[in-house]
N, C-alpha and C positions, 0 to 999 in steps of 0.2 A: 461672123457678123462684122461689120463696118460701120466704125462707131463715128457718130456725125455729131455735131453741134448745126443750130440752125440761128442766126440772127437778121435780126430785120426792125427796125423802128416802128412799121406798122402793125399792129395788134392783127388784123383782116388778112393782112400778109403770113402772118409767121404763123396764126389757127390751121391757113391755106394749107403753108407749107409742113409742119407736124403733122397733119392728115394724110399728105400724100407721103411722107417719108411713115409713116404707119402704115401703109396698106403695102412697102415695100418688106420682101421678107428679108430681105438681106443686110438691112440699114439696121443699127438701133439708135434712137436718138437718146445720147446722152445729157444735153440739158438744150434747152432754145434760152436765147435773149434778146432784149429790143434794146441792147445797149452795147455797143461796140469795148467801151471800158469794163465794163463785167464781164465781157466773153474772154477778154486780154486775161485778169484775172485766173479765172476759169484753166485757163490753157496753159497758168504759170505753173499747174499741179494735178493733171489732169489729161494724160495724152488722150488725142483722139486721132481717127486716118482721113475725116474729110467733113471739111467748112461748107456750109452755105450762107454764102454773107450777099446780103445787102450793099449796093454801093452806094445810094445817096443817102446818108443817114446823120443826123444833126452834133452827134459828140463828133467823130471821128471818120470822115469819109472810108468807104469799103476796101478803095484800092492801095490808099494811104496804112491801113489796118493790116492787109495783108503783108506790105512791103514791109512792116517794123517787127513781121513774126519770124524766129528760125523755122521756117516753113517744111525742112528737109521733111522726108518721107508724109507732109500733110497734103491732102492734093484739097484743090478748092473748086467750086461751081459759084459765080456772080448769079444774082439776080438783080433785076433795075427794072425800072420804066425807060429808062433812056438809053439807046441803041448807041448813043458817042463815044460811049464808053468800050465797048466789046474788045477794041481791037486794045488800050491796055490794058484788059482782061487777062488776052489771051498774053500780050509781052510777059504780065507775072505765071505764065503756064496752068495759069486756068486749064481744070477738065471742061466746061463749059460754059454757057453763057445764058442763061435764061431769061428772056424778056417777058415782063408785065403785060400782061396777065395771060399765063402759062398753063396750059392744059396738064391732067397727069399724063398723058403719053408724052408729051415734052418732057416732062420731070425726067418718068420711068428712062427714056433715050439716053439722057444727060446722067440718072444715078447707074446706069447699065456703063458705061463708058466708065466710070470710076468702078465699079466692078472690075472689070477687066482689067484696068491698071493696078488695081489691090493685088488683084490674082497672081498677075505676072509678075510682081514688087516680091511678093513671099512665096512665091511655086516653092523656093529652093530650099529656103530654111525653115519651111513645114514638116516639119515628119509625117510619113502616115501612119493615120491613125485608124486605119481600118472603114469596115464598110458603116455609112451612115445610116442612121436612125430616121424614117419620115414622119413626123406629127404634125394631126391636124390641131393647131393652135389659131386662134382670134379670126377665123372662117380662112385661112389660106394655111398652105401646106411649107410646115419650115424642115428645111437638113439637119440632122445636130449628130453630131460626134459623139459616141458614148464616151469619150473620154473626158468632155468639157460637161457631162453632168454631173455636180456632186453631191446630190441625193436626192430622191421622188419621194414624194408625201401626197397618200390618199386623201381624195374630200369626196368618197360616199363612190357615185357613178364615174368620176372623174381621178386622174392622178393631176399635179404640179409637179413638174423637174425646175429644178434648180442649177441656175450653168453657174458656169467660173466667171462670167463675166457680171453676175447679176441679171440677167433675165430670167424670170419667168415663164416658163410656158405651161398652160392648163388644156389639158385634152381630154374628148371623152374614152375612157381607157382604164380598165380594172388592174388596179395594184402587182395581180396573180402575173395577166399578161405581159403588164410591161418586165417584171421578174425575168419569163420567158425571153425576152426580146435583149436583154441587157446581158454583157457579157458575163459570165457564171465565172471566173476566174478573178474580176475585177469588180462584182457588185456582188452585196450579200440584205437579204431580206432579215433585219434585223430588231422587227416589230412588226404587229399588222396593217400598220400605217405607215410603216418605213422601209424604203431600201436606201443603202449607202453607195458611196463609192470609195472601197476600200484604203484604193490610194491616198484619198483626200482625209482622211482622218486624225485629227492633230492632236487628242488623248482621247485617253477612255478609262470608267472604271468600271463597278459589278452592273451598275444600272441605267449608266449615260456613256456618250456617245458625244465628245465636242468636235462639230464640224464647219469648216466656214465661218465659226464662230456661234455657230447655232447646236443648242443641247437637247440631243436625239434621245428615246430612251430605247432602251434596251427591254424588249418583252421577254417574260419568263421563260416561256417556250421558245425561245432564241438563243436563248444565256450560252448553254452548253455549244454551241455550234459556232456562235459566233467567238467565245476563249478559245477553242481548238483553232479557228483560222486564226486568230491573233499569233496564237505561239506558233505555230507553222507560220508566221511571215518575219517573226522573232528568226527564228534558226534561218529563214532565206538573208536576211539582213535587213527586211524590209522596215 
């Protein structure tokens, strides 16, 4: 996922814009602002890989904004009403340039192009991490890594996984199955409303489970199965 911020002054503008960066699967929007000084903020503790900033905006023009951030590995998309701008846009190496008022195929072109430079930026220092996972999540179909889930929690007809990054995903999908789907060496069903991910586990004691920060419990009929995987990852060094 490529995590975005989205600012713009106009309230009409930036509903626009959060709509279509939602219906992208690949995008998550990590916060929007209609305040060029809040996003600055924002970004003094908060990495993200890609700006959509507004250029004509009343605190702080857009291109002025860009020019005062360590920009290194952040790429940016301008949006404006005004076409005069484009070309130093494109000087601070804008991925794009979107003029008011932009279709989503416009958007999708422009967030498809920052894709691609995501992709190529970390091909190298990615590991692999094995074959992905397809869920159908919010009516379109997202990728996910079983490595970036760090626990699924049942609601009835439905599971939620849980990434590293803070997303959510809700899909129609029985607990049992997703079990099946989820690698059997790295995930362990450790209630009937829980599986974990092993890896991600930061204590535990006879009846809980701290993960991510969140206190799993531990079902009765699990106890014994899941102390034997404990002390077996004890003796690996895990």
């Amino acid at each position: 996922m490529i995590r975005c911020i989205a600012i713009d002054d106009e309230p009409l503008a930036l509903r626009q814009l959060q709509g279509y960066i939602s219906r992208t699967d690949f995008l998550h929007l990590e916060r929007s602002f209609t305040s060029a000084v809040e996003a600055r903020h924002f970004l003094e503790a908060n990495p993200v890989d890609l700006m959509f900033v507004d250029v004509d905006m009343p605190d702080v023009n857009g291109l002025d904004f860009v020019r005062s951030l360590d920009s290194e590995g952040r790429m940016v998309i301008f949006t404006t009403a005004y076409a005069e701008y484009a070309v130093e846009g494109f000087k601070l190496s804008a991925v794009d340039y979107l003029l008011k008022p932009f279709s989503f195929s416009e958007f999708s072109r422009a967030a498809t192009k920052a894709k691609t430079i995501y992709e190529l930026f970390h091909r190298e220092e990615k590991p692999d991490k094995g074959p992905l996972l397809e869920i159908r999540a919010d009516h379109k179909n997202v990728f996910v890594h079983p490595g970036d889930v760090v626990y699924v929690e049942s609601e009835g007809e439905y599971v939620r996984l849980h990434l590293d990054n803070g997303t959510k995903l809700t899909t129609h999908f029985r607990l049992k199955n997703m079990e099946e789907l989820l690698p059997r060496e790295q995930f362990m069903r450790v209630h009937r409303g829980y599986i974990v991910n092993m890896e991600r586990i930061q204590s535990f004691g006879k009846k809980q489970i701290v993960i991510a920060g969140e206190e799993i419990p531990i079902g009765d009929s699990y106890r014994g199965a899941f102390s034997r995987a404990m002390k077996g990852n004890s003796r690996k060094g895990v």
